[in-house]
Backbone as a chain_set.jsonl record, in Angstrom:
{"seq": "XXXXXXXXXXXXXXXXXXXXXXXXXXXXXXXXXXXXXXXXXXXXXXXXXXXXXXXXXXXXXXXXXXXXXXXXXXXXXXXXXXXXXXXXXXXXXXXXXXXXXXXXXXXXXXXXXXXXXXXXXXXXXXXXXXXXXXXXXXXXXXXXXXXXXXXXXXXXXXXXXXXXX", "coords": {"N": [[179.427, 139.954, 142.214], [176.342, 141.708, 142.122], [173.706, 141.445, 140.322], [171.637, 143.909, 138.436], [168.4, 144.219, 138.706], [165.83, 144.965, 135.953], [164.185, 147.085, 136.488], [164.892, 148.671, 138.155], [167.216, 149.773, 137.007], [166.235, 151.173, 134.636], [164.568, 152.712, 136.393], [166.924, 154.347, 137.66], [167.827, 155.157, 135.378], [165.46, 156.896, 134.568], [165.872, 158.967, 136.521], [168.531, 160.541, 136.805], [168.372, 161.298, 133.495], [165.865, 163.133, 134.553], [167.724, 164.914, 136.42], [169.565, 165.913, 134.825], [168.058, 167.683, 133.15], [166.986, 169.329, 134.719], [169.007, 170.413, 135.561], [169.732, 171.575, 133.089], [167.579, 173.252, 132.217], [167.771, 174.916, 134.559], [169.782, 176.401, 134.115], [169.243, 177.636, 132.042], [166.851, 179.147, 132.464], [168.46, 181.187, 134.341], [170.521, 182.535, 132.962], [168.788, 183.686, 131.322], [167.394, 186.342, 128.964], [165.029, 188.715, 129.296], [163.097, 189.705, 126.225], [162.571, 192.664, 126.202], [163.905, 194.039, 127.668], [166.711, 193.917, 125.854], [169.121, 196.26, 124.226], [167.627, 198.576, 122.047], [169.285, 199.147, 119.148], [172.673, 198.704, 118.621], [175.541, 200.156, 118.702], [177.628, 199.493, 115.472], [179.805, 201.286, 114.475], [181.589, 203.814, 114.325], [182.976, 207.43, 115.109], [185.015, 209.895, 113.962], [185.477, 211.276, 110.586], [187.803, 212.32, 108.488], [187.913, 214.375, 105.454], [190.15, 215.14, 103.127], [189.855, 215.576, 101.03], [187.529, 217.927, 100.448], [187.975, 219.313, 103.035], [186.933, 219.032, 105.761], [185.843, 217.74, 108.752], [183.545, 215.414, 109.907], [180.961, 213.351, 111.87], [180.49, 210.066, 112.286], [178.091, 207.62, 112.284], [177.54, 203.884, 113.319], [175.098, 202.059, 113.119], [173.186, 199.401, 114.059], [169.948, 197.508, 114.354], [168.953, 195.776, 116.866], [166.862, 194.524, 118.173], [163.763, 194.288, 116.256], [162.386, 197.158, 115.201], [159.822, 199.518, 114.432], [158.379, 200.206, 111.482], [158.486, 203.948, 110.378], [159.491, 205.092, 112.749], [161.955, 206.738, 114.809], [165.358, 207.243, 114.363], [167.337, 209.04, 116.515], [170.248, 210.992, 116.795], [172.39, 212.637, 118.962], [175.265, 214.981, 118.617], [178.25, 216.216, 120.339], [179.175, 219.303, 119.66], [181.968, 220.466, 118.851], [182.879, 223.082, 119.263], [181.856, 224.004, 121.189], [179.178, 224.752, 120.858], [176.701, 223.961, 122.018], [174.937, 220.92, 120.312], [174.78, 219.327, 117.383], [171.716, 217.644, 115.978], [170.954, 214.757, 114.545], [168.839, 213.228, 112.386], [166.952, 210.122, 111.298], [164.253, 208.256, 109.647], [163.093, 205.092, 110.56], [163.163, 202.431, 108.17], [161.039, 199.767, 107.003], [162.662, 197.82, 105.376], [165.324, 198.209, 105.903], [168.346, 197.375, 108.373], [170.225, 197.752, 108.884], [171.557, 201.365, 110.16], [173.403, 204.756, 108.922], [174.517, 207.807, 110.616], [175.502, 210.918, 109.653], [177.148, 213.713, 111.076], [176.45, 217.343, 110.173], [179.553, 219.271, 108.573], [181.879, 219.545, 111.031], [184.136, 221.978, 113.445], [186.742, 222.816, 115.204], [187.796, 220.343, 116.428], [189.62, 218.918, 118.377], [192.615, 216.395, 119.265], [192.393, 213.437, 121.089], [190.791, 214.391, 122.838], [187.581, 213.486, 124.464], [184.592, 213.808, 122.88], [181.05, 213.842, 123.395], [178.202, 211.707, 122.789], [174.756, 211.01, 122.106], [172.725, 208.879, 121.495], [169.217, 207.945, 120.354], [166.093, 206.584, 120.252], [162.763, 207.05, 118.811], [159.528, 207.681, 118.931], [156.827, 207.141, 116.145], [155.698, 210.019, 116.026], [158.029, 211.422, 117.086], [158.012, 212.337, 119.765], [157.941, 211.02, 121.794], [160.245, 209.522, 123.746], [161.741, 206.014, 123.118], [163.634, 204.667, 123.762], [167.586, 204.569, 124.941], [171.049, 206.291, 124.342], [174.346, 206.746, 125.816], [177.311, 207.817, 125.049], [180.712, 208.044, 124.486], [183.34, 209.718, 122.045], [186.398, 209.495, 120.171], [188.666, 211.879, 118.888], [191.754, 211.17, 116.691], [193.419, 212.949, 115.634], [194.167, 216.212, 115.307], [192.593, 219.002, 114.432], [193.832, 220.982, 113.166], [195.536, 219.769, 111.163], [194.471, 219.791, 108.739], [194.042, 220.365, 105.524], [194.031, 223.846, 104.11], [192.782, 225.27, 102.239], [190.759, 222.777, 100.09], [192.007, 220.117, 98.997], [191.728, 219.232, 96.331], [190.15, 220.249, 93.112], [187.637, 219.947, 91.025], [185.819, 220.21, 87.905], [182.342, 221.034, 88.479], [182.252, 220.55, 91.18], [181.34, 221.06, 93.609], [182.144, 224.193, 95.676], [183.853, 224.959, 98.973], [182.562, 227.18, 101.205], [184.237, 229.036, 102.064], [185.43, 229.849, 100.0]], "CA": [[178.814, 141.185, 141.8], [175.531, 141.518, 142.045], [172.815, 141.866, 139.12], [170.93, 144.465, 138.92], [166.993, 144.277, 138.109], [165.53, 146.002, 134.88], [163.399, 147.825, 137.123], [166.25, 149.079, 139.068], [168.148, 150.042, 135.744], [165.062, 151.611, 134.412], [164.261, 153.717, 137.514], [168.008, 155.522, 137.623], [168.109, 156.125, 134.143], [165.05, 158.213, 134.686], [166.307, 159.978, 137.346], [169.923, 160.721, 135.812], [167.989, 162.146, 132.64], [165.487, 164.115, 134.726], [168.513, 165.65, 136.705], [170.345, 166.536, 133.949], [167.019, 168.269, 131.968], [166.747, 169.986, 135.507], [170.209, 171.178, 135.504], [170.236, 172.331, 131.762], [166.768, 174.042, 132.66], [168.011, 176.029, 135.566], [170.807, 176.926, 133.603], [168.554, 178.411, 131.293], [166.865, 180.552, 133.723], [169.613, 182.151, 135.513], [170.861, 182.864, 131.499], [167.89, 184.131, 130.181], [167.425, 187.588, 129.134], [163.872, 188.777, 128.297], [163.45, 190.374, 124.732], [162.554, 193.949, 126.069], [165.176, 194.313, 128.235], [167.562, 194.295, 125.543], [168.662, 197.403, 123.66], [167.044, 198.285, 120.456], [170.687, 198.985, 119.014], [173.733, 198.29, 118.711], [176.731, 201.068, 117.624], [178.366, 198.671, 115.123], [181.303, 201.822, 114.208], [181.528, 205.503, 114.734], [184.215, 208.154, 115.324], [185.623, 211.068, 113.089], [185.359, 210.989, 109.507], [188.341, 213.441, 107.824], [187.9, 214.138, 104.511], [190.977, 215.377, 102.721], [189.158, 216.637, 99.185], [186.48, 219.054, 101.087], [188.658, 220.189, 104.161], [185.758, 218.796, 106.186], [185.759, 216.641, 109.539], [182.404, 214.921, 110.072], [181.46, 213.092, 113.072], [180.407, 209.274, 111.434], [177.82, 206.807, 113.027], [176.828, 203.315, 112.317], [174.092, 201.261, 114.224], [172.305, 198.227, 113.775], [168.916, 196.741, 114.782], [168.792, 194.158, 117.729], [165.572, 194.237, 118.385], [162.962, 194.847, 115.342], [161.654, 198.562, 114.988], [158.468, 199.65, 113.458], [158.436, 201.767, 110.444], [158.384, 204.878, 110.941], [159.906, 205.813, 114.327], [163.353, 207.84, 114.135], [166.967, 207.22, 115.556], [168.643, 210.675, 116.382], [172.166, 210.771, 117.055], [172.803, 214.326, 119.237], [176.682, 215.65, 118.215], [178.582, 217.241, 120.85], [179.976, 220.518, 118.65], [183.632, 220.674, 119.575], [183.539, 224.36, 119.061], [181.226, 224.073, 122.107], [178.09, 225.647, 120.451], [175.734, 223.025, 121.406], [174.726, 219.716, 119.876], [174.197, 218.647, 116.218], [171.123, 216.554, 115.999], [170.59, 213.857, 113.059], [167.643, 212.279, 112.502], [166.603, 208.721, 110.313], [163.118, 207.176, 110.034], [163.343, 203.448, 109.99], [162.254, 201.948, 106.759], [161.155, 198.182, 106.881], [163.863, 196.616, 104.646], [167.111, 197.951, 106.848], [168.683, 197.053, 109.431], [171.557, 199.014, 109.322], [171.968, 202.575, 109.575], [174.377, 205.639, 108.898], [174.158, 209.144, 110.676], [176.475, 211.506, 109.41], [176.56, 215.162, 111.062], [177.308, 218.194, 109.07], [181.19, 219.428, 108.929], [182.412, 220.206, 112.334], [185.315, 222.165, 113.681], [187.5, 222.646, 116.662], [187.661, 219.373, 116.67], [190.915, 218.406, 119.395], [192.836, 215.305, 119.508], [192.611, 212.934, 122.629], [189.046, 214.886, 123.721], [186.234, 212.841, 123.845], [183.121, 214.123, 122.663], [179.612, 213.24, 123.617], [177.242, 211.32, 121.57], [173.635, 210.589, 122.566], [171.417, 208.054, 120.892], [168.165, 207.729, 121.21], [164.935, 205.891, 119.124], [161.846, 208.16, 118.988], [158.294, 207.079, 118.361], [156.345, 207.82, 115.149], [156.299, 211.746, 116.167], [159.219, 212.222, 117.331], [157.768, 213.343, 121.009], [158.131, 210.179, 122.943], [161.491, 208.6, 123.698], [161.215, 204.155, 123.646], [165.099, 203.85, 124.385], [168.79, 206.02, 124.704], [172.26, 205.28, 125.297], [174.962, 208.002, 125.556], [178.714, 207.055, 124.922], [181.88, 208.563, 123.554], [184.249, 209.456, 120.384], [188.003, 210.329, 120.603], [189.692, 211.987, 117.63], [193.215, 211.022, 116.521], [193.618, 213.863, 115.211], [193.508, 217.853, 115.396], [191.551, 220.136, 113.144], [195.101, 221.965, 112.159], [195.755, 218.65, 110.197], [193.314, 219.891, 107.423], [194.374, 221.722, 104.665], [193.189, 225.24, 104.178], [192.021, 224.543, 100.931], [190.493, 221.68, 99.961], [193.293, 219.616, 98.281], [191.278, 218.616, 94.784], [189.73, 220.475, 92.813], [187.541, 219.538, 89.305], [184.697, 221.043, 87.241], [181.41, 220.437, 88.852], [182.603, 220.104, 92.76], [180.797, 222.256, 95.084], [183.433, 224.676, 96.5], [183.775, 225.304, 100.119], [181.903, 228.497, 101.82], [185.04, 230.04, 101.993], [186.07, 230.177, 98.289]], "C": [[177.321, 140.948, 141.592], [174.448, 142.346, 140.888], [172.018, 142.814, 139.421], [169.099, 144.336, 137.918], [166.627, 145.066, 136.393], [164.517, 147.104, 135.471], [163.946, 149.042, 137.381], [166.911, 150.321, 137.655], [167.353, 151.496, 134.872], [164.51, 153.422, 135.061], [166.101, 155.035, 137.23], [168.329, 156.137, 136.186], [167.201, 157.182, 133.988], [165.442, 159.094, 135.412], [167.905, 160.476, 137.086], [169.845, 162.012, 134.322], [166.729, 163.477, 133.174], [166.499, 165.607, 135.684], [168.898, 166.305, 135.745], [169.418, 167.463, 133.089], [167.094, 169.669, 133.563], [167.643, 170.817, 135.721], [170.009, 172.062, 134.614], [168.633, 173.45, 131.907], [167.226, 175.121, 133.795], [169.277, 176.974, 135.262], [170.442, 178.472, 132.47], [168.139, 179.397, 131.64], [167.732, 181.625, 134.337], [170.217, 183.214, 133.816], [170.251, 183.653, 130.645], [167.903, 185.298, 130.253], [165.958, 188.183, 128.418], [164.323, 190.244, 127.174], [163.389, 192.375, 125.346], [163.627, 194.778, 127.141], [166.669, 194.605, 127.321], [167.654, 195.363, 124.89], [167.811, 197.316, 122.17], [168.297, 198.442, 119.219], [171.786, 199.031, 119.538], [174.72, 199.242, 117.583], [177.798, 199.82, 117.112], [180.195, 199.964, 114.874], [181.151, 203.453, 114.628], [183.224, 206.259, 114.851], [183.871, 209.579, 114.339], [185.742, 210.585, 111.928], [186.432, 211.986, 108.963], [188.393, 213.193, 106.129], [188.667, 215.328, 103.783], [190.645, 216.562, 101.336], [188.612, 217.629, 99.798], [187.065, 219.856, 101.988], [187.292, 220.181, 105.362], [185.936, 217.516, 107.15], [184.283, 216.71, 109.529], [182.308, 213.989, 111.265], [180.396, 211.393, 111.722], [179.266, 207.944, 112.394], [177.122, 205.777, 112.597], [176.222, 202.354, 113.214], [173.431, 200.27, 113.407], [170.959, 197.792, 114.026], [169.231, 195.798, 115.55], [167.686, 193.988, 117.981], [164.193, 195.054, 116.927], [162.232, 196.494, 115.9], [160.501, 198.997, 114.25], [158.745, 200.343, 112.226], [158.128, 202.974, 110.811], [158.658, 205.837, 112.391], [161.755, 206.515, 113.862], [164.377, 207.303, 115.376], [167.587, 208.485, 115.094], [169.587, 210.147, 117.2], [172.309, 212.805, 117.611], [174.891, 214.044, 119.289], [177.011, 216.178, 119.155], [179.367, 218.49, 120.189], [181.418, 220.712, 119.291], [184.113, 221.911, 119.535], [183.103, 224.443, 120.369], [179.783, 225.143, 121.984], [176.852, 224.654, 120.777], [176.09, 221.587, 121.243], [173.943, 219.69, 118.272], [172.985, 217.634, 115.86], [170.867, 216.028, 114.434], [169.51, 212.965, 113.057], [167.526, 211.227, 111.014], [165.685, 208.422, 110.67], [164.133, 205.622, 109.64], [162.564, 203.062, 109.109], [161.931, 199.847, 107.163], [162.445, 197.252, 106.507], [165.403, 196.997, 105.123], [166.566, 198.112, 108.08], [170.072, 197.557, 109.713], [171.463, 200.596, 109.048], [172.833, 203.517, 109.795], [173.563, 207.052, 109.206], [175.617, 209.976, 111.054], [176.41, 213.009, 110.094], [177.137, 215.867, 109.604], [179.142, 218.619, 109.518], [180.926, 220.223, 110.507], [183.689, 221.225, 112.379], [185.565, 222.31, 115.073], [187.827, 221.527, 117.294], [189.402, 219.094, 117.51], [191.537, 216.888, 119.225], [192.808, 214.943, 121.187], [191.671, 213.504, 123.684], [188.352, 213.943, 123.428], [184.999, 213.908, 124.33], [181.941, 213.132, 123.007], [178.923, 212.895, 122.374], [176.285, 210.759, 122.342], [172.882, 210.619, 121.271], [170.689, 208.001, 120.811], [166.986, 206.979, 119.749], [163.616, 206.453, 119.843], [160.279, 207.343, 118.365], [157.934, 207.705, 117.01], [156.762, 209.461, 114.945], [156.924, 212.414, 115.993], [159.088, 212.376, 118.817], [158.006, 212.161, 122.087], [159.242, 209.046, 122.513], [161.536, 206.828, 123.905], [162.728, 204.375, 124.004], [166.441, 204.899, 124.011], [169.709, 205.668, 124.978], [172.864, 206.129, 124.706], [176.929, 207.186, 125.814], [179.639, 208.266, 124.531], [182.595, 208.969, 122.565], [185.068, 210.134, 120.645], [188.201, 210.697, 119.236], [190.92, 211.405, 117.71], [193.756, 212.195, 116.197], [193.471, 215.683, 115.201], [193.192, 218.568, 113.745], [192.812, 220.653, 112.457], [195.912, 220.661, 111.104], [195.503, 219.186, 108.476], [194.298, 220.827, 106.823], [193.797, 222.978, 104.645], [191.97, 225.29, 103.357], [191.219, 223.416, 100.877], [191.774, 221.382, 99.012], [193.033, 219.293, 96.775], [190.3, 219.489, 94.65], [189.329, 220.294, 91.168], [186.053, 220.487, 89.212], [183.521, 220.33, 87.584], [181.54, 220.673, 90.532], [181.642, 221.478, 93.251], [181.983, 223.116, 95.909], [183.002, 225.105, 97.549], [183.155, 226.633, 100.139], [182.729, 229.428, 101.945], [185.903, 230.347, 100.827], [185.605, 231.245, 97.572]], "O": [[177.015, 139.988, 140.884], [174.428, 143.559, 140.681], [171.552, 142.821, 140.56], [168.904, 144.386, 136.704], [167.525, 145.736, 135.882], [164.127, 147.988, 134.708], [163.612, 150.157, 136.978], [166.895, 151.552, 137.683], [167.901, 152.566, 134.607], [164.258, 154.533, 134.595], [166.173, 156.165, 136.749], [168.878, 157.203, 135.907], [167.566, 158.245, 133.485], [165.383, 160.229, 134.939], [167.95, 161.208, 138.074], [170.562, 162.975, 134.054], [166.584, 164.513, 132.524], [166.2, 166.802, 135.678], [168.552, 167.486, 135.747], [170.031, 168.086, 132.222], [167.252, 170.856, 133.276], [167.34, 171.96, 136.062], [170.03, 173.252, 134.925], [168.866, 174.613, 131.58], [166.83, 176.276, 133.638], [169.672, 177.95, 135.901], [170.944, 179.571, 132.233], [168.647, 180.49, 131.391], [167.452, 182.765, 134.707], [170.231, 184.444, 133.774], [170.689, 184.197, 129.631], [168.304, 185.786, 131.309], [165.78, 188.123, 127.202], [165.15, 191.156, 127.176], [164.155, 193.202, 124.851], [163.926, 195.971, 127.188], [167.587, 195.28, 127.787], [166.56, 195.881, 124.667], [167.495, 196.352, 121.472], [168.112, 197.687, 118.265], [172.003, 199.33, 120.712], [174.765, 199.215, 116.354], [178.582, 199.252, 117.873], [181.347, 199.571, 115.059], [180.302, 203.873, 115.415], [184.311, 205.701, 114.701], [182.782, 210.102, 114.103], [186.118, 209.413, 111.899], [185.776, 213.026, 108.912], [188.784, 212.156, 105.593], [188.1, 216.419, 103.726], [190.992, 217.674, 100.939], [189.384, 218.585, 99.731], [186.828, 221.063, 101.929], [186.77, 221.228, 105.745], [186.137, 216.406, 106.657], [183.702, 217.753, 109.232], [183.379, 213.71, 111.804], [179.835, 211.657, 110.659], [179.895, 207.345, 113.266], [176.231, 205.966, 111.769], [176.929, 201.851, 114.086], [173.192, 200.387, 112.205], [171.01, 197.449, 112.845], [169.829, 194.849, 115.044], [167.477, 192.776, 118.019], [163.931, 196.256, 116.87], [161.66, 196.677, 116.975], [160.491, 198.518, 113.116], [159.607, 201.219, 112.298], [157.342, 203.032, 111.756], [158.162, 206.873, 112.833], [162.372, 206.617, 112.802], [164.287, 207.079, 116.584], [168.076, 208.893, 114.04], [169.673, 209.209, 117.992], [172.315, 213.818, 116.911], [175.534, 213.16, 119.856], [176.153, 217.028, 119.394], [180.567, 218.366, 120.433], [181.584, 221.218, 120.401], [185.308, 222.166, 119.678], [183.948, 225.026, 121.047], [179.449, 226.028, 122.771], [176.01, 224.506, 119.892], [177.076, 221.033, 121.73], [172.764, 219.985, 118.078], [173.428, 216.606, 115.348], [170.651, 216.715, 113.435], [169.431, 211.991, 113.805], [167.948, 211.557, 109.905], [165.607, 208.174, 111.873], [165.112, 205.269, 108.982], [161.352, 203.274, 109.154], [162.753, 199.001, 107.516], [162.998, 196.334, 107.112], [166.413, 196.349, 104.849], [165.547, 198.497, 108.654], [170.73, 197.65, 110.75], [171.317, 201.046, 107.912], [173.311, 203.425, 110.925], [172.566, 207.481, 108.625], [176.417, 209.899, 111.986], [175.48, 213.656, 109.612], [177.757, 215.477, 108.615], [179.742, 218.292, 110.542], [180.138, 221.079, 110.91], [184.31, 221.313, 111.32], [184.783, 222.001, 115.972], [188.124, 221.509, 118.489], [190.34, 219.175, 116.717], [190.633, 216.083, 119.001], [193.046, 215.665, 122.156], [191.653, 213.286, 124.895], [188.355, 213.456, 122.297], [184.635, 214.472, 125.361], [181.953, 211.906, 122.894], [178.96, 213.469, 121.286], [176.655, 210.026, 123.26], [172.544, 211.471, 120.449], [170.611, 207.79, 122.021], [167.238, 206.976, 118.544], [163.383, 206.383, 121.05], [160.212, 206.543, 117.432], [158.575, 208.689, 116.641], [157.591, 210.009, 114.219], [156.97, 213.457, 115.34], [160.19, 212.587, 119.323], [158.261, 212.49, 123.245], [159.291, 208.193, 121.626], [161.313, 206.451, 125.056], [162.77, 203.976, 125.167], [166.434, 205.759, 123.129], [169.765, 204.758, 125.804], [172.576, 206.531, 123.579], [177.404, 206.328, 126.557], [179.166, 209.378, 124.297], [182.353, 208.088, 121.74], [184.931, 211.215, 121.218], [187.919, 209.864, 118.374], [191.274, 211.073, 118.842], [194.872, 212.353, 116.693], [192.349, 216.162, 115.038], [193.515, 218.532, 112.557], [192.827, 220.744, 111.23], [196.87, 220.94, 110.382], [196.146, 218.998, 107.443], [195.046, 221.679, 107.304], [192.833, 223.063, 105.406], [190.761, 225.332, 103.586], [190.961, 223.04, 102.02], [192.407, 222.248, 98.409], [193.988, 219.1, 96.022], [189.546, 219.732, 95.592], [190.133, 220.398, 90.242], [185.455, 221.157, 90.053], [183.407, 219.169, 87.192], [180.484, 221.093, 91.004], [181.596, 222.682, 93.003], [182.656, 222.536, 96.762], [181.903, 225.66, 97.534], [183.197, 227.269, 99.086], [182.344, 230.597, 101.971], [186.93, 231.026, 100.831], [186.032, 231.459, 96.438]]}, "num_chains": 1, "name": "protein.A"}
């Protein structure tokens, strides 16, 4: 068997470790995703909200930050109305210190089981007038509107009573 040099030994270990830097580099590349390419959120939950005490479906949405936001710019959330009147819009500035937020509409009705409704996202500059980013998705009920009580089911001293009381 023949010896091999320290030269020799030397030489392939660089070339062994510059392959392998060259590999894990090109790996990188093909992998990478630049920052403004990604969205600016992320719907962490959403759906239908029924709320039993009030006699009140709500539509429920909850988003995150992936990419930092300035202060002051707005995430609306447009509602598709399941009566078919339209769209609900909700608006939130962004505050510095979150990174999560909730947009609730007001009570809905006509709400269907096994329809999906529209929901469009979007993040708005300072203004309001110029759109940076949007992303339009889905929400199924489980449930139909004739679920609800007529009433509200609780009533105490203080409560706000429904519009039709």
């Amino acid at each position: 068997m023949a010896k091999l040099d320290e030269a020799t030994v030397t030489w392939r270990l660089f070339l062994s470790v510059f392959a392998l830097s060259l590999l894990l580099f090109a790996i990188g590349w093909i992998t990478h995703e630049p920052p403004d390419k990604r969205p600016l959120l992320d719907v962490v939950g959403g759906g239908f909200t029924v709320d039993h005490n009030t006699a009140e479906i709500h539509y429920d949405l909850s988003v995150r930050e992936i990419r930092p936001l300035r202060h002051g710019m707005i995430i609306e959330a447009d509602f598709e109305d399941p009566a078919g009147n339209g769209y609900y819009v909700v608006r939130e500035r962004v505050q510095r210190w979150r990174r999560r937020y909730s947009l609730r509409s007001p009570p809905v009705c006509g709400v269907r089981a096994r329809k999906r409704y529209l929901v469009m996202l979007r993040v708005l500059n300072d203004g309001g007038d110029d759109e940076l980013w949007h992303d339009v998705f889905y929400v199924t009920s489980h449930l139909d509107e004739d679920v609800m009580p007529e009433p509200p089911v609780t009533t105490w001293p203080g409560r706000n009573l429904a519009p039709y009381q």
